[in-house]
Every structure is written in C-alpha cells, then in structure tokens.
C-alpha positions, 0 to 999 in steps of 0.5 A: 763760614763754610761747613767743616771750618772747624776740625778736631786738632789735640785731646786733652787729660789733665791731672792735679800733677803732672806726674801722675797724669803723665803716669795714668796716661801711659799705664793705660796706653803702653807708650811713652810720652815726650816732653811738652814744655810749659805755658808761662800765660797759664802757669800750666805744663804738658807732655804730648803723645803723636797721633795719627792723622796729625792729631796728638793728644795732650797731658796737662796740669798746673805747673807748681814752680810757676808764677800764679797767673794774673788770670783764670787757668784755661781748662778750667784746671783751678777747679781740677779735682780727683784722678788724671782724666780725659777733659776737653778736646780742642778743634783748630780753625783758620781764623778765630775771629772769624769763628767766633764771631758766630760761637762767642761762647767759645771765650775771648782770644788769648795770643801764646807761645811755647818754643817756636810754637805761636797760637790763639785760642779761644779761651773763657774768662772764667776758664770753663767751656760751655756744657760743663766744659764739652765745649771745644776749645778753639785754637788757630796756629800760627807756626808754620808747622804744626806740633803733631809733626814734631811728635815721634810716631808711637803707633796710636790713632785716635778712632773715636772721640765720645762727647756725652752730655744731658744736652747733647742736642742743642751742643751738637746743634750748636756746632753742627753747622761748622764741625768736620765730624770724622772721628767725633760721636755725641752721644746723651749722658753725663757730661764728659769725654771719652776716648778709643785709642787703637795702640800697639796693644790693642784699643784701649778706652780713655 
C-alpha cells in the first residue's frame, strides 16, 4: 500500500441513550443534530452533525426497540458505561481487504446498509479496537455519495483530533506508514480521544 491509504472519515460519541448523547453533544457544541437512522446488523442508531472537509461526526448508541444482534455490538458499546463521550474515530480507505491484509487487528469486514447507504467496516470479533479501542475503525463506502454530503452545514469544523494512549508509540507506529495525518495528533496519556470542534460560538473541546 501507498502512504496516505487511510484518512480520517467521521468521529464518533456514543452514550448509554441516544437521547442523551444526542443531548450532551448539542449543549456543548450549540447546534443541532440530524436524524441518523438505525443499523439493523448491530442493533445500534445514530444522529449525525456535517462537518467541514466532508467530515461528520457521529452520536451513537444501542437501539432498545431493536432486535439483540446475533453478534458483539461494533464500538464496543455492550460494555458502554458512564456519560455520553467521544470514543472512536473511524478512517475511510479504497479497498479493505487490501488494508487489512497489512492491519489484521482492525477486525474482520462486515458488509452494512442503512437507507441507500452501502459499506464495509472492519470490525473486531469481540467489538473492541485495539489500545483500548484508539484503534480506528476502518470503513470503505460503497455509495456513490459520501454521507457528509447529505448533512446541512452547521458551521463546525473539526481542527484537531487528540489520540492519547500509554503506548502511543507503537499505535502511532502501527499506522504511520498509511495515515493522512492532517488534523490527527497522538499524544502519550490515558487512553481515550478528544476533539477541538471550531462552531459558530467558538472552539469548543470534546
């Protein structure tokens, strides 16, 4: 693979409702969300901010009118607790066999829909990313349009996205070869993610 195979595509927050993921995520940036749908596959829904730079941001978290899935939740949102949080970041490559043939530990492909969308993702057996889920989900879209063109501008861009970990090192190592890094900072610490949103208000940090 060439360098820069695998670039930043959606961040994600979930929370043990939707509702108040949903809510959280809108106190703190002071726009509103648009309505997602639901991932039958994981029993799982969302809602969805637009970003600049066809980037969007995603909230989500288990569906409780849906049917338990015959497999692990993706996002590792079965073991969920505590407050709504920013939790994984999710990169989009051209063709996911080919990347995971060099990152196995992204999981195993999984074949979704939802609406006219149509994808693959990379997603772990037992729904948990590597390094405590810093690991990016991996996804390859097959819908001619991409959803962030679907999403009304609100007038947020992400400007920096924070990957902290205690082995930061070799999890930065692990994807420098292949990463377009453009907004993406690793830094050493306890493990999670944080986002700087510029909004209509002002910078504000998830």
């Amino acid at each position: 693979m060439s360098t820069e195979t695998i670039r930043l595509d959606h961040i994600a927050i979930a929370g043990q409702t939707l509702a108040e993921a949903t809510d959280w995520t809108e106190s703190r940036l002071g726009v509103a969300l648009q309505p997602g749908g639901a991932h039958d596959f994981f029993g799982t829904h969302n809602e969805l901010l637009g970003l600049a730079d066809g980037l969007y941001l995603e909230v989500i978290a288990i569906d409780p009118s849906a049917l338990p899935p015959e497999r692990t939740r993706w996002f590792d949102l079965d073991r969920f607790q505590g407050p709504p949080r920013l939790t994984n970041w999710i990169c989009q490559v051209e063709d996911l066999d080919a990347v995971l043939g060099v990152l196995p530990q992204a999981g195993v492909p999984v074949s979704l829909s939802r609406g006219d969308l149509r994808w693959r993702m990379a997603v772990p057996k037992d729904g948990i990313l590597p390094y405590d889920n810093c690991f990016p989900a991996l996804i390859e879209w097959q819908s001619p349009v991409h959803p962030s063109a679907l999403l009304t501008s609100q007038g947020c861009r992400l400007s920096r996205l924070i990957v902290s970990h205690p082995q930061v090192e070799r999890l930065e190592g692990e994807l420098a070869p292949y990463l377009d890094r453009s907004v993406i900072v690793f830094e050493k610490g306890p493990a999670g993610l944080h986002a700087d949103i510029e909004t209509p208000t002002g910078t504000q940090h998830l």
